[in-house]
C-alpha positions as CSV (number, residue, x, y, z in Angstrom):
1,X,-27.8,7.5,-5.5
2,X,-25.1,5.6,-3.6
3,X,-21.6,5.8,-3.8
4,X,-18.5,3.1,-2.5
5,X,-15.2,3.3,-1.3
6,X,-13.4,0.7,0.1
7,X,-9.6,0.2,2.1
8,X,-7.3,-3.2,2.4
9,X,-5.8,-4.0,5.6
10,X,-2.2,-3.9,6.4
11,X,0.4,-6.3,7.6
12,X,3.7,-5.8,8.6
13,X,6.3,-7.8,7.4
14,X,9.1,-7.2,9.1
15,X,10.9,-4.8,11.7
16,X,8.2,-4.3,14.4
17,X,9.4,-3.1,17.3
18,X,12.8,-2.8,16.1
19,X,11.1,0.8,13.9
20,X,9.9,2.2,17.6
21,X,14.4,2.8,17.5
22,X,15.0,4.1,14.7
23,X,15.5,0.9,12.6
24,X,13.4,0.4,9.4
25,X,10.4,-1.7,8.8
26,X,8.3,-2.7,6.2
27,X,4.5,-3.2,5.9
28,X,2.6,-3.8,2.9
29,X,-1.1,-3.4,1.5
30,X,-3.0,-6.8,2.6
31,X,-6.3,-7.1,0.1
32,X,-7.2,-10.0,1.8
33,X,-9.5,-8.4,4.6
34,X,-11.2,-4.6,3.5
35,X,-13.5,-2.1,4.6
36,X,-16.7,-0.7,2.3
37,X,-18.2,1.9,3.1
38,X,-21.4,2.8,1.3
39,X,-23.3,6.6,1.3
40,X,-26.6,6.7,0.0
41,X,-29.0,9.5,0.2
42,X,-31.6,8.4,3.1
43,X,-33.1,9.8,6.4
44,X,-33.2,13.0,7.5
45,X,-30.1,13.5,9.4
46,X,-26.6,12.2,9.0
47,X,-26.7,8.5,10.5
48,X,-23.8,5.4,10.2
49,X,-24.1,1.9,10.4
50,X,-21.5,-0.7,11.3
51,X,-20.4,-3.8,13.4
52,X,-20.4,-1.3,17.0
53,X,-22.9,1.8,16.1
54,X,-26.1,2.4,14.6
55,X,-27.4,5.6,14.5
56,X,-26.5,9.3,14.3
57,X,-23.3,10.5,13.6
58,X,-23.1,13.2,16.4
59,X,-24.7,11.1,19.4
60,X,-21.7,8.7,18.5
61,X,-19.7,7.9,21.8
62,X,-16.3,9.2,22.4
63,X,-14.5,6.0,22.1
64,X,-15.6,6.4,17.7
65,X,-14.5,9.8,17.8
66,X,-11.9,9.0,14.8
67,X,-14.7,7.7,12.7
68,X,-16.8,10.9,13.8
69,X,-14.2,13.0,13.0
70,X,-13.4,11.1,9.4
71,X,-17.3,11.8,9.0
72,X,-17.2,15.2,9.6
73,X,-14.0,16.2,8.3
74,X,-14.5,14.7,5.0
75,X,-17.7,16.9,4.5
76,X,-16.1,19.8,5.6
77,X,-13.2,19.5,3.0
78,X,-15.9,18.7,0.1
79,X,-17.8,21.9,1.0
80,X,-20.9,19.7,2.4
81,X,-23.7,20.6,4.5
82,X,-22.2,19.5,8.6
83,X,-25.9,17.5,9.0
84,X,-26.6,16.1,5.7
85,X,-29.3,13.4,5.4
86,X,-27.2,11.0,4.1
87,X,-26.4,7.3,5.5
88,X,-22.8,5.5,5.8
89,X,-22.9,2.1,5.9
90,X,-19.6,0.2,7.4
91,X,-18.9,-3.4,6.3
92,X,-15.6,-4.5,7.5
93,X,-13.8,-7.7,7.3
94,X,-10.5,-6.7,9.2
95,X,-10.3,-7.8,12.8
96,X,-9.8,-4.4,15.2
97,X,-7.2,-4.8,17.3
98,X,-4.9,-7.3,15.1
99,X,-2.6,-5.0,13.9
100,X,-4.0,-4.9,10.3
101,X,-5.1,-1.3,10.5
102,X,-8.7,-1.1,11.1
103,X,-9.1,2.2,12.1
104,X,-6.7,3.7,9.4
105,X,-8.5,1.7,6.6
106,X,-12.1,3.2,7.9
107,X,-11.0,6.6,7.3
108,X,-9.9,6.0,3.8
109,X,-13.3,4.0,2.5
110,X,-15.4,7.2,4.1
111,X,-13.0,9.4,2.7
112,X,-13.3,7.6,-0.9
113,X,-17.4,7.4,-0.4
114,X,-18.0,10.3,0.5
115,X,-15.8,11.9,-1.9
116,X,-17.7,9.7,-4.7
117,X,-20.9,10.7,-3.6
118,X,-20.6,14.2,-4.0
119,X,-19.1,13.4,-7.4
120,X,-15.5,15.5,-5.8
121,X,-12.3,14.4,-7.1
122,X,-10.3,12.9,-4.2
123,X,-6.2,13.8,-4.3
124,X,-3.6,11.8,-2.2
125,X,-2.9,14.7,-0.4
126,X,-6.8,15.1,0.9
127,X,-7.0,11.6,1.5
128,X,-3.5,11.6,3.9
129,X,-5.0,14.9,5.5
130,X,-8.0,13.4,6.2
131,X,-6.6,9.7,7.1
132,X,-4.1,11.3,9.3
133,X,-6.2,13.9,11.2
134,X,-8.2,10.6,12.5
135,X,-5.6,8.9,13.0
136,X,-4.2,11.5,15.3
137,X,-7.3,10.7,17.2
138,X,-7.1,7.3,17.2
139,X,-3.5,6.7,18.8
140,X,-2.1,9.8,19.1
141,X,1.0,10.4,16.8
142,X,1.0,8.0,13.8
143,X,3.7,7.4,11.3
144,X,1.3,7.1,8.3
145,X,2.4,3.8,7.1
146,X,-1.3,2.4,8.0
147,X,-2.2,5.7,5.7
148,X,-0.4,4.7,2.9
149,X,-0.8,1.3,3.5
150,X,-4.3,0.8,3.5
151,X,-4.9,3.8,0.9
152,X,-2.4,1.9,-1.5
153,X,-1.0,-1.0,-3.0
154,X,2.7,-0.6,-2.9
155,X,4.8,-2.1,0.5
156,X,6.4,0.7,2.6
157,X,9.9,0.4,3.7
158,X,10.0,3.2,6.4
159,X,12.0,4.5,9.4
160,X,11.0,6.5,11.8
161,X,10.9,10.6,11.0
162,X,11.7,10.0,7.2
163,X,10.0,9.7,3.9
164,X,8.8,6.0,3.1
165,X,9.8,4.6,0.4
166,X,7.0,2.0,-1.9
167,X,8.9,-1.0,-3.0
168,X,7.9,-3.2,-5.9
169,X,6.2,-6.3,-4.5
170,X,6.0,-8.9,-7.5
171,X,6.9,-12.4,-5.6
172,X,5.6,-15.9,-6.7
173,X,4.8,-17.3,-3.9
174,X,1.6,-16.5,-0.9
175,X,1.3,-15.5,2.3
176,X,-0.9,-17.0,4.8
177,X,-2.2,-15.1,7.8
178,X,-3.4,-16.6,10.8
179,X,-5.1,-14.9,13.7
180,X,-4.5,-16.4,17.6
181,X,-7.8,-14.9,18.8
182,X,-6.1,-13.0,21.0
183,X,-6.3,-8.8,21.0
184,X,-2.8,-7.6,21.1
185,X,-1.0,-6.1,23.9
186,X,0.5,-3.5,21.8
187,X,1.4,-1.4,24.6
188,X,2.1,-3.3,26.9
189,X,4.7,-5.4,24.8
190,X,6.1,-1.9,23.5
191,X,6.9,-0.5,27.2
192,X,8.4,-4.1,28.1
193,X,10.9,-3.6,25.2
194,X,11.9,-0.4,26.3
195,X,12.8,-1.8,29.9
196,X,14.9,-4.5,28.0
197,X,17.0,-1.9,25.5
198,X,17.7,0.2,28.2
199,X,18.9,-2.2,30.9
200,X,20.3,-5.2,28.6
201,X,22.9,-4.5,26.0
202,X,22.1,-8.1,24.5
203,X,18.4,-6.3,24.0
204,X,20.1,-3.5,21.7
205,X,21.9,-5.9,19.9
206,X,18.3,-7.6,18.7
207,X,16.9,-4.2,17.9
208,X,20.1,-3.8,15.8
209,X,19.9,-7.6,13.8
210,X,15.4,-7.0,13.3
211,X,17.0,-3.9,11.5
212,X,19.7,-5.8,9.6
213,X,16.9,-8.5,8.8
214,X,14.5,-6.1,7.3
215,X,17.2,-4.3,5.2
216,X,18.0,-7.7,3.8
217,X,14.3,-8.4,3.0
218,X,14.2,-5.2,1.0
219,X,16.6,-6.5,-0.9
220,X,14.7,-10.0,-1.3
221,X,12.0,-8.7,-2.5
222,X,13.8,-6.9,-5.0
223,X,14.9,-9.5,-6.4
224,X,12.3,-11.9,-5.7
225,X,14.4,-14.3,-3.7
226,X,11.8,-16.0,-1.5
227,X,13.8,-19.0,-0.1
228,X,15.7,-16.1,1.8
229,X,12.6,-13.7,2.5
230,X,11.8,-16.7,4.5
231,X,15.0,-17.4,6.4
232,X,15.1,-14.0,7.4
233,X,11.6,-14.0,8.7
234,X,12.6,-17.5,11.0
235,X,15.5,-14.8,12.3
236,X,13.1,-12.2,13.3
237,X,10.6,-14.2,14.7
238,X,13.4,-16.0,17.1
239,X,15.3,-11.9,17.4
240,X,11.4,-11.2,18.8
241,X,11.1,-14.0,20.9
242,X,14.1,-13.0,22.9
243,X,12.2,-10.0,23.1
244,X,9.7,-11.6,24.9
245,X,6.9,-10.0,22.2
246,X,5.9,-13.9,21.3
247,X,3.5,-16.0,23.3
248,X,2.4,-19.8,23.2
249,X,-0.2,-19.3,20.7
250,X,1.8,-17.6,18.4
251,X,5.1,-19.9,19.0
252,X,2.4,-22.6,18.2
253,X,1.2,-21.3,14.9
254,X,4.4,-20.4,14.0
255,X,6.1,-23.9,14.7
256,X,3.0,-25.1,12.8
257,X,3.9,-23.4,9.5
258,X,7.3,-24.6,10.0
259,X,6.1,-28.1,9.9
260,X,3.6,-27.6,6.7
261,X,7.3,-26.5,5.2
262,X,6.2,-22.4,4.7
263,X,9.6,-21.0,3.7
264,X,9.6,-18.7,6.7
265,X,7.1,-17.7,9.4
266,X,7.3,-15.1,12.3
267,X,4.3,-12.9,14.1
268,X,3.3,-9.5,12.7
269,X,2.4,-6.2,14.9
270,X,2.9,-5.5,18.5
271,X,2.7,-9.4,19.4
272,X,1.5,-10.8,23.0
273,X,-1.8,-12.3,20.8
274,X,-2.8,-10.8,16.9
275,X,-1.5,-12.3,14.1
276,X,1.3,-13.8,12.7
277,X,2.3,-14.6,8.6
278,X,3.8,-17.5,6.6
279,X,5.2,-17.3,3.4
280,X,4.7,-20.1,1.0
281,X,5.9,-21.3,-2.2
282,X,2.0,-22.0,-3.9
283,X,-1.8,-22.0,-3.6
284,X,-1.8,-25.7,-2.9
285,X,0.8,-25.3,-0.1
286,X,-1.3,-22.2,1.1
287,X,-4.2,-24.0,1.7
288,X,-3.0,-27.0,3.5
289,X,-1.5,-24.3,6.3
290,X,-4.5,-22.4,6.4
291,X,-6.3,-25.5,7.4
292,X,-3.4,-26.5,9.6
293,X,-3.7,-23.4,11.4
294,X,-7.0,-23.6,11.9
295,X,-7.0,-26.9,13.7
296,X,-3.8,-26.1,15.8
297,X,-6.4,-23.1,17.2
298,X,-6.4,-20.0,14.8
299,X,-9.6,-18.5,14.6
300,X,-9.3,-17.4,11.1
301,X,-6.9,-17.8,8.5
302,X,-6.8,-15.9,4.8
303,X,-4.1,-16.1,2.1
304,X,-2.6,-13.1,-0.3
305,X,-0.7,-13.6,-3.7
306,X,1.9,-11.7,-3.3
307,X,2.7,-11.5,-7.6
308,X,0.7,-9.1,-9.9
């Protein structure tokens, strides 16, 4: 017998850094890259497979521990044996460390597989205990957008410390991801910012317009006005420059897009190296960029409908 689940990755449209201050963000499902996992009865002792680990669950090293614990605590809430002999493969397609969350969207395919397995029906609620236990583990004190991001298929508008809020998402048009090749500097960027809004009032006054930006973009996508989705995400991506959040690579990729006429193109996530996004009017126009990308040094490009 074997059993599936699987997880999208996440991207965040706009407000990064801007949310770590109270101003509102909003991130949204991104189907384009997933994670399977698949249980099957095998072996004699619980063992998992994937890109970094091959072998038993509890001889996993530390740095896994919020895979472990998604393992483990799964079982426990299905009423499982701690040690059964059962196998977890891992097949991922979302770069770690890009900002699309990875280690989030891991925790909900277990979650899911193990769940199906053991033919236990699966509530929300379980799944956001479980997710958010390992997340806890994994970076300390997460908001649960990546949670309900990765475990859904709604965009989150959210602000720090209060309830998100899904928003319809039913745009004609694509967006185009391209990845520098570069790990993120998440926290180094993060603590940078902080130095800036506390000794530069100019610095507060960015914070302020990402928040203004991202309000407006909830009301684009609303209505489904993607000429101005894609002004406001020019604005941002120029608000996060000033940050100093941008680098060469992603100033490159983003001028790139520009060029290929996207309707609006900024990076996504922490910045200093990940990702960034384009929006574009059509699969034709999406493709052209990807390539684009590609030869102006992305090492991987992918492209999401973002209609029914």
């Amino acid at each position: 017998m074997k059993a599936v689940g699987t997880a999208s990755g996440k991207i965040i449209l706009m407000g990064e850094h801007a949310v770590v201050y109270g101003q509102p963000a909003i991130a949204l499902p991104f189907s384009a890259v997933e994670i399977r996992a698949t249980v099957s009865a095998q072996g004699e002792a619980l063992t998992v497979s994937c890109d970094f680990y091959d072998g038993l669950v509890h001889q996993m090293p530390k740095i896994w521990e919020s895979l472990k614990h998604a393992i483990r605590f799964s079982l426990y809430r299905i009423g499982a044996p701690s040690d059964p002999a059962i196998h977890v493969q891992i097949d991922s397609t979302i770069p770690a460390e890009r900002g699309m969350g990875s280690s989030a969207a891991v925790a909900v395919a277990v979650a899911r597989a193990l769940f199906a397995f053991y033919q236990k029906d699966l509530s929300y609620q379980e799944l956001w205990d479980i997710v958010q236990s390992s997340e806890k583990i994994a970076h300390g004190n997460p908001s649960g957008v990546d949670a309900a991001t990765t475990s859904g298929k709604q965009p989150i508008f959210f602000i720090k410390n209060q309830k998100m809020e899904p928003l319809d998402l039913c745009l004609d048009a694509y967006l185009v991801v391209g990845d520098s090749g570069k790990t993120g500097q998440t926290l180094e960027a993060v603590l940078d910012v902080a130095k800036l809004y506390q000794n530069k009032k100019e610095a507060r006054d960015w914070i302020e317009a990402l928040g203004d930006l991202t309000r407006k973009a909830k009301l684009y996508l609303s209505s489904g006005d993607i000429r101005e989705l894609g002004q406001v995400m020019n604005q941002a991506h120029g608000l996060l420059q000033q940050l100093g959040v941008s680098d060469d690579k992603l100033d490159l990729l983003v001028e790139t897009a520009h060029h290929q006429g996207a309707l609006g193109a900024k990076l996504t996530g922490g910045g200093r190296g990940g990702c960034m996004i384009a929006l574009v009017k059509n699969r034709a126009q999406a493709n052209i960029l990807a390539q684009a990308l590609r030869d102006n040094g992305a090492c991987q490009t992918w492209i999401q409908y973002l209609g029914e």
